[in-house]
N, C-alpha and C positions, 0 to 999 in steps of 0.2 A: 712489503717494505714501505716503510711512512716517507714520501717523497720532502726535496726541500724547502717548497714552496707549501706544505703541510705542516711540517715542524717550525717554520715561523712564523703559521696562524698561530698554533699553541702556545706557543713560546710567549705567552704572558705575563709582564712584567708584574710590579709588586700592587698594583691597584686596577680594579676594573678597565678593561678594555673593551669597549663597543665593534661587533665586529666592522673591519674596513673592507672599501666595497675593493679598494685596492690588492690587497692580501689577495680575498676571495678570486678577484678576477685573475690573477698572477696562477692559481691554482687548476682554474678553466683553460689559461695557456700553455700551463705544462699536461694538463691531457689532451690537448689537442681540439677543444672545444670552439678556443677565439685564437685569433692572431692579436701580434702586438701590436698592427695597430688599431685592430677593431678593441684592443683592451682602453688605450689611449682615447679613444674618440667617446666612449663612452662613459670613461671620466671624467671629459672635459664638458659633454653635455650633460651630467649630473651637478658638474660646482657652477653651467651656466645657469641651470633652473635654480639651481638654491637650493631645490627641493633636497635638504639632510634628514627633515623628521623621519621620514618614509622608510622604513626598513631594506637594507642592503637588499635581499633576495628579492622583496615586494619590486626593485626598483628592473634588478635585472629580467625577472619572469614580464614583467612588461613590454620589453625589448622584444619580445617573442622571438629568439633565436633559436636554430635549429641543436637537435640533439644528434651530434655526429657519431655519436655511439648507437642511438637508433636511431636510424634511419625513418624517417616519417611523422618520428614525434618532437615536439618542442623540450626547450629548459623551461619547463611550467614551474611554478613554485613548486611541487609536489618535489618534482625532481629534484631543485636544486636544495628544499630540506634536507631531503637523503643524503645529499653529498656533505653540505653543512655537518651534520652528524657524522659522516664517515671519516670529516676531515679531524674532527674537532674531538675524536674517539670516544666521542658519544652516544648511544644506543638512539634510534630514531625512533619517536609515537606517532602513530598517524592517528588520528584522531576521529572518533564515533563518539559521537554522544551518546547513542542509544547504550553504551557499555560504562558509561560513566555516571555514577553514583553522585549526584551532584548536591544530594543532602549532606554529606558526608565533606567533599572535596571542597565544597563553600563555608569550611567550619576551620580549617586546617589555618587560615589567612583570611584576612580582610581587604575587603576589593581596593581599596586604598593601597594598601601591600602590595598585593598585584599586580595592578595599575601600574606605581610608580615603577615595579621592576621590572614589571613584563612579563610576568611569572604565572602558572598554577598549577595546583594539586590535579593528578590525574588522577591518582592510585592511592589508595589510602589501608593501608594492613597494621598489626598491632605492633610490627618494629619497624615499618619504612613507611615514607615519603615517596609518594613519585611527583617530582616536581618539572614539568616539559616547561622549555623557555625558546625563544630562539637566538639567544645572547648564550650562547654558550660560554662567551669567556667573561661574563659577570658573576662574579662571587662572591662580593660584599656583604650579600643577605642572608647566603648560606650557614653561616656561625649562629648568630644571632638564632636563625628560625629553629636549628636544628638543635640548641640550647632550651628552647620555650618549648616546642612541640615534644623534646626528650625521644627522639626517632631518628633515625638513622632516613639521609635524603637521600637520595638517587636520581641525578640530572638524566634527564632526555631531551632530544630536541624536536621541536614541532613546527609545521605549517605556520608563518608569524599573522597570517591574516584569520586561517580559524581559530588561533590560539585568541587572538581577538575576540570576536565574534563569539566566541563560545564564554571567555572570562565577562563579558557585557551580560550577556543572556543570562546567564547561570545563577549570577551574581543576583540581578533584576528580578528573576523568579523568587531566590531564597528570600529576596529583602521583602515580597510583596508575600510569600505564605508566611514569613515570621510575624510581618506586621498583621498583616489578618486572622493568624494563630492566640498574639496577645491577646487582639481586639476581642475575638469572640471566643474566650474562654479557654482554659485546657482541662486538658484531663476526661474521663468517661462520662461524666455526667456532663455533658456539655448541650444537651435538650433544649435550654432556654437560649443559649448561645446562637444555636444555629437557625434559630424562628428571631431571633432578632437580625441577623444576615439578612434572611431573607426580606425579611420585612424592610431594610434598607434597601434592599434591588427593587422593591416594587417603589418606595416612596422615591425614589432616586430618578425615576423619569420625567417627573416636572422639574429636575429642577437639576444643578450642578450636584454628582455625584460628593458623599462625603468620603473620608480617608479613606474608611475601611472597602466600601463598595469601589473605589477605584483601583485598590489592591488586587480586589474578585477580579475587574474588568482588566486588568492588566495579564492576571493568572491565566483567564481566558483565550485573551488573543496571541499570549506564548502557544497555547496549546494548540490552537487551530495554525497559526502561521509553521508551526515545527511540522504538524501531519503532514500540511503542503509540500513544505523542504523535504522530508523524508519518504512520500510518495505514500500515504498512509491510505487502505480503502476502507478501512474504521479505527473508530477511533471507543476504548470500553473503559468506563470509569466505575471501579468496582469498590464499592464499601468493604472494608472490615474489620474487625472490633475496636482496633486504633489509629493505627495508616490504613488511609485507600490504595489501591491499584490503579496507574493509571496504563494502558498498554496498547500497543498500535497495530494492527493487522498489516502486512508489508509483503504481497505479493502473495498471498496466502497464510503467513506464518506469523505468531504474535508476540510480540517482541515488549517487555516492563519495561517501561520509558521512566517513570516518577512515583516515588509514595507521597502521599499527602496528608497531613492530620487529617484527622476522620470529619473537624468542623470544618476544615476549609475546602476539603472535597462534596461535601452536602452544600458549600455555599456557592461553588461552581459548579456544580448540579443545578441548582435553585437557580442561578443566571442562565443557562442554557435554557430550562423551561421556559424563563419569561421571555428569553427570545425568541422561544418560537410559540410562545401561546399557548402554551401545556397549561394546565390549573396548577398552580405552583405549591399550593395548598394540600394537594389533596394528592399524598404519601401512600396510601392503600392499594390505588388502583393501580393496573400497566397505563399507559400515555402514550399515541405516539404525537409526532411532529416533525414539522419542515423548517427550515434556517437557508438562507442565501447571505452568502457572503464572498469576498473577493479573494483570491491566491494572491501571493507575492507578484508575482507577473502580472496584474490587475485582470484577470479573467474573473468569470463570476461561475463562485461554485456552489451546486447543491447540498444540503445536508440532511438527512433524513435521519430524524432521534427517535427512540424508543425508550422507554424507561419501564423498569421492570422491580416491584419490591421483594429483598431479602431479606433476611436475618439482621443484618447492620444495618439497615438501610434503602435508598433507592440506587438500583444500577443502571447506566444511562449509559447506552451503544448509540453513536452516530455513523451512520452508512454518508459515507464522501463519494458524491457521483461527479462525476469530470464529466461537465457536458462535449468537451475530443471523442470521446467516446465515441458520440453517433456521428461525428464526422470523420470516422475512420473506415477504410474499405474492410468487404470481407476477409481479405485476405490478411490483413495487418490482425484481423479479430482469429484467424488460425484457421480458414477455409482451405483446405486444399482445392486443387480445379477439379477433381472428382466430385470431391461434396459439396461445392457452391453450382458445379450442374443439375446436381440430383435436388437441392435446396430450392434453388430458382423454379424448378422443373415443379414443386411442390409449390412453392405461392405464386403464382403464374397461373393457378386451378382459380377460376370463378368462384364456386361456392364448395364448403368442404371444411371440415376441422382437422388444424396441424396441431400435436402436441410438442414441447418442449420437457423433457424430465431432466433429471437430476435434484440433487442437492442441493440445500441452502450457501449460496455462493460460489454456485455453478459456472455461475455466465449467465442464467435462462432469460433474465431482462435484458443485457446488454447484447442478443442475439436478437429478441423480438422488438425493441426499441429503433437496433439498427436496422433489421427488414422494413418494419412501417416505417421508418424514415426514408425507406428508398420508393416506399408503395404507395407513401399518402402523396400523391400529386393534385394538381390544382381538379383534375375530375371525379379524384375518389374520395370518398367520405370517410375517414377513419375513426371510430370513438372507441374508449378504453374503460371499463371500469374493474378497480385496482385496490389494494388493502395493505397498505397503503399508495397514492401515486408515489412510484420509484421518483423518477425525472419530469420534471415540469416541460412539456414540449409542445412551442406554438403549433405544429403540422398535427396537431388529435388535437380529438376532442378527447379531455379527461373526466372522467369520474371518480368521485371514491366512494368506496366503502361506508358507510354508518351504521354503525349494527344498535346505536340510541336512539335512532331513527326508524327501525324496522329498514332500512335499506341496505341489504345485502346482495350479495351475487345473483341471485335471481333473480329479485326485485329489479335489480340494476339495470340485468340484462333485456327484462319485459321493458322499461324505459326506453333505452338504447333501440330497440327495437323499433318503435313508433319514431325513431328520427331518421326512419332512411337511411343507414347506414350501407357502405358498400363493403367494408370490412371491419371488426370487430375483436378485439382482444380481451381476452377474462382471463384476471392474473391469476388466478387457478380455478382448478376444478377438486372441491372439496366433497363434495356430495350428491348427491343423487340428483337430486332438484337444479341445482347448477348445471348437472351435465346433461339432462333434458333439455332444458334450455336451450343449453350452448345446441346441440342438436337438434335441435327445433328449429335455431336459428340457419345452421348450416342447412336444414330440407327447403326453406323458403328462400333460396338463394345467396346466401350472404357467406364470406371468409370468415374463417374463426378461426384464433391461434387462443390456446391458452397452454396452461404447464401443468405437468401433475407431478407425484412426488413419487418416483421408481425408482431403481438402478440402476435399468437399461431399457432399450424402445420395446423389444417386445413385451415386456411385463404391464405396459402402459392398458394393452387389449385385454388381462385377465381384470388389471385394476377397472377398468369401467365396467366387467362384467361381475365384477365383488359389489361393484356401487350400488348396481341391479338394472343395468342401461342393455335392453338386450339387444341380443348379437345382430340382429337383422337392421339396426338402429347404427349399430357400427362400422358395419359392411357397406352399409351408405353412403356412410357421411365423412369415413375417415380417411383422410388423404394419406397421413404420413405419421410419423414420429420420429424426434430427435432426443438421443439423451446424449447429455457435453457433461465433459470438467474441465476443469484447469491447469494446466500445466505451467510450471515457474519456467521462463526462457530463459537457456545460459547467457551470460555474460558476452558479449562478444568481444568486448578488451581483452578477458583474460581468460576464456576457456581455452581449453588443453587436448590436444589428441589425444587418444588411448587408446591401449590396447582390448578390442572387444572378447569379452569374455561370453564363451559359446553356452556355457549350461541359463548364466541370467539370459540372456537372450532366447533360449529356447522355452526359459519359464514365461516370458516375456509374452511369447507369440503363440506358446502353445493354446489348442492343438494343432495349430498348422503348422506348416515347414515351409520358412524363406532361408532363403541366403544372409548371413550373417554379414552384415555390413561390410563394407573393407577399411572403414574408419569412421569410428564413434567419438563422443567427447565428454569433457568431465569437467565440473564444476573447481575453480582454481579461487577468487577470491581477490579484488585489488578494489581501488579506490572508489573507483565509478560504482560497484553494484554493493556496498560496504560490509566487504570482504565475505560476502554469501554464495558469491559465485555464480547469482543471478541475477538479470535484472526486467520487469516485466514478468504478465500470463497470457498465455494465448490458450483458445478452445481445440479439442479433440472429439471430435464428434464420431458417434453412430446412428446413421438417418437410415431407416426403415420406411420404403415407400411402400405401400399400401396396394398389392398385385391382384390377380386374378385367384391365382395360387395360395396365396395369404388369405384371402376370404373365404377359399373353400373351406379352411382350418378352424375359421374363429363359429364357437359354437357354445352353449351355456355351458359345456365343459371344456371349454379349449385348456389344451394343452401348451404350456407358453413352449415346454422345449423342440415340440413340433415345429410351435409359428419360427423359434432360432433357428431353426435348421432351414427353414423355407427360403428363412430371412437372406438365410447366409447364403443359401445356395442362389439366389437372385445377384448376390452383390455384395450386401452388407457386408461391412469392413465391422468388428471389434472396437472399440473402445480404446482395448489394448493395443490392435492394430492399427489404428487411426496413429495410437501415441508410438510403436516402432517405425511408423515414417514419419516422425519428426525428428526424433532418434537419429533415424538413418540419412536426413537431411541435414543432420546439425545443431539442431533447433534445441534441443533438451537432450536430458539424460534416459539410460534405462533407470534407473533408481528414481529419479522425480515422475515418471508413468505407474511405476508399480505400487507406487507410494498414492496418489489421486484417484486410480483404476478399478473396479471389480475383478477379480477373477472371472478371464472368457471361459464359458461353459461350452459343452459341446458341442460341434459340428455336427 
């Protein structure tokens, strides 16, 4: 039932009505939200500031009043939209960019239009309009739009600060790839187009940028400030045969954020290179490169590019390193106190090689970044040579990689050698000669951590015995092995109990047998994690220390499902089981483990 103080918000007479902060608040005092005269008092200090530009909601979510229906949360804007909508019997948008088609929605209206009404296109289909405002009782535009456009509108109501914020951006993009779309040509043939682009981003450094290159530069630093805002750990700009792809990696999972004319994606390409000293020219080859640049919050952040040529083009992946990272404990990185003993207990060894495996986007850098950041102290010598350096960190000495220079992993490491080193990282072990090395190094007393690329820690001992590293060479020098993934962490706003379901859990765990939680949780979906129902990864590890038992096994034919079983029966936790006690802590789902995880093999 639509209360009274509801039906003479609507109750809109014959010409727009802006909504009043009065009405609204008369609404909050019939649920029980304000008293009358916390309602009074805050009218009277709104007509003392003057401040009327300012949107009725923006003014009262400032007040930061408590929400007596939930207990512990405030009337934050968010809140009080939903209500607005509910009051106004209007459907409520919450608003993702990432889900909004903004080539499209910046075509519907002119930011002028928008502007003055407050108004914009969310939704755009071949017979409706969705048009989100937070005037819901302005309807003066309505005829007029829904006469030009020949669509049928459909009002919702939205957040009035991001509806803002979003009509600015959106707008500000469209205006700068149209105008750099004119500038440098349309259509397929656009070859000469986009080498004159470029060629303005290089002449463009002595001097004040012209149009077109200011458009690129503005296209740019939407792109990188949005990764920031939306917590993005790449960022992949991918050519094809008309629009690019532009899409963002977001806690693991990659999310189409923008399509781009294929010339003004090559020309934002072409700008990232010369930021970061890539030969801008020279289309043939892979490239990589490093970029620093600041976040919204004026931190400075890393960026590590790569450029890769396709079919249509070059595709250019930026790895976004958050230097928080290595000032986070292990435990925030997904240690449990089992495996940050057995880990510590592993670089705590004087001389000796630790390996880290998994996958590409494992974790395996921001594991070994954060150990030497805890080991390089003012007495120990740490140098690193890397392909590319991940993170730029004063506490090592870094190297990289040059393979135009004949300086590779071995080379590198014979270098690194003659500097006295006390500890030593090689960002992997690709080959025989590398892992000589690295093992050379560990018999003359010195730490070695590097990574290899397995599924899980015992396959690490057959892979150096495939490289041709023999076993008597491994039995020496080999402390340990780690293989991690990643796990997406629920939400902690809006995850959900559930009920645990006994067969996934047994797929889960198998083949062992634990007890089935007595409460698990499930991914729900609200503002904070945007509506994914996660927010954040943390590591699951399987660390494999390196026994007495374990070396009698490794042999030019070892058997890896011997050394598992050895493994296991020492300690070793699964991968799988690493991920059912986070499960069973809270932490994640069974479905987000099983999804990251190998299948554990057997006991």
């Amino acid at each position: 039932m639509v209360s009274a103080a509801a039906l003479k918000l609507r109750a809109a007479p014959g010409h727009d009505r802006p909504l009043d902060l009065r009405d609204f608040l008369d609404l909050l005092v019939e649920e029980g939200q304000l008293t009358q005269p916390e309602l009074e008092k805050l009218v009277d200090e709104r007509r003392g500031t003057g401040v009327n530009k300012q949107h009725v909601l923006t003014y009262i979510a400032e007040q930061k009043l408590q929400d007596k229906r939930r207990p512990g949360h405030m009337l934050d804007l968010e809140a009080l939209s939903q209500k607005l909508a509910e009051y106004s019997g209007q459907a409520y948008f919450r608003i993702d960019s990432l889900n909004i088609d903004a080539a499209r929605v910046t075509q519907v209206m002119s930011f002028a239009f928008a502007q003055r009404h407050r108004i914009m296109a969310v939704e755009v289909n071949d017979q409706e309009v969705t048009i989100a405002s937070a005037e819901p009782f302005i309807t003066s535009w309505e005829a007029g739009l829904s006469h030009i456009l020949r669509k049928t509108i459909r009002r919702v109501v939205a957040n009035p600060l991001e509806l803002q914020r979003l009509t600015t951006e959106l707008y500000r993009l469209s205006t700068s790839i149209s105008y750099a779309t004119s500038k440098g040509g349309r259509g397929r043939s656009s070859g000469p187009a986009i080498t004159n682009l470029e060629q303005m981003l290089e002449l463009g450094k002595g001097k004040d940028p012209e149009a077109n290159d200011q458009h690129i530069v503005n296209i740019v630093d939407w792109l990188l400030q949005y990764a920031f805002e939306q917590r993005a750990s790449d960022i992949h700009i991918e050519p094809r045969r008309e629009l690019g792809n532009i899409r963002f990696r977001i806690d693991g999972v990659l999310y189409t954020i923008y399509q781009f004319p294929i010339q003004v994606l090559s020309a934002v390409t072409s700008r990232l290179k010369a930021l970061s000293r890539m030969n801008v020219a020279d289309k043939r080859r892979p490239q990589d490169g490093r970029l620093k640049t600041k976040s919204p919050e004026g931190n400075e952040v890393e960026l590590r590019l790569s450029t890769m040529p396709t079919a249509f083009g070059e595709k250019l992946v930026m790895r976004i390193f958050d230097p928080d990272v290595l000032l986070k404990s292990f435990s925030d990185l997904g240690f449990g106190a089992e495996d940050l003993a057995r880990w510590q207990q592993m670089t705590s060894k004087k001389h000796g090689i630790i390996l880290i495996t998994g996958p590409t986007g494992s974790g395996k850098t921001t594991t070994l970044y954060s150990t030497l950041k805890t080991l390089a102290t003012r007495e120990v010598n740490v140098c690193t040579i890397e392909d590319p350096i991940e993170m730029v960190e004063s506490s090592f000495n870094q190297m990289q990689v040059q393979e135009n220079i004949e300086l590779d992993f071995a080379s590198g490491v014979k270098a690194l050698l003659r500097q006295d080193p006390d500890i030593i990282m090689i960002g992997e072990i690709r080959n025989l000669e590398t892992a000589q090395i690295a093992i050379q190094a560990a018999l003359t007393g010195h730490l070695v951590f590097s990574s290899l690329h397995t599924n899980d820690a015992p396959s690490a001992v057959t892979r150096l015995i495939e490289l041709g590293v023999p076993s008597y060479l491994i039995k020496a020098t080999l402390i340990g092995v780690v293989a991690q993934r990643l796990v997406r962490v629920l939400c902690p706003t809006c995850k959900k109990e559930a009920e645990p379901d006994h067969t996934i859990w047994q797929n889960l765990i198998a083949p062992w047998q634990t007890t089935v939680p007595k409460h698990v949780y499930e991914p729900v979906g609200c503002l904070d994690c945007r509506e994914t129902g996660f927010k954040g990864r943390q590591g699951i590890y399987e660390i494999m220390q390196i026994s007495d038992g374990l070396r009698a096994l490794m042999d030019s034919a070892s058997d890896v499902g011997k050394l598992r079983q050895q493994a296991y029966r020492e300690g070793m936790c699964s991968l799988r089981l690493s991920g059912a006690q986070k499960v069973a802590s809270g932490n994640t789902s069974v479905i987000e483990v099983l999804r990251v995880t190998p299948e554990s093999l057997g006991h």
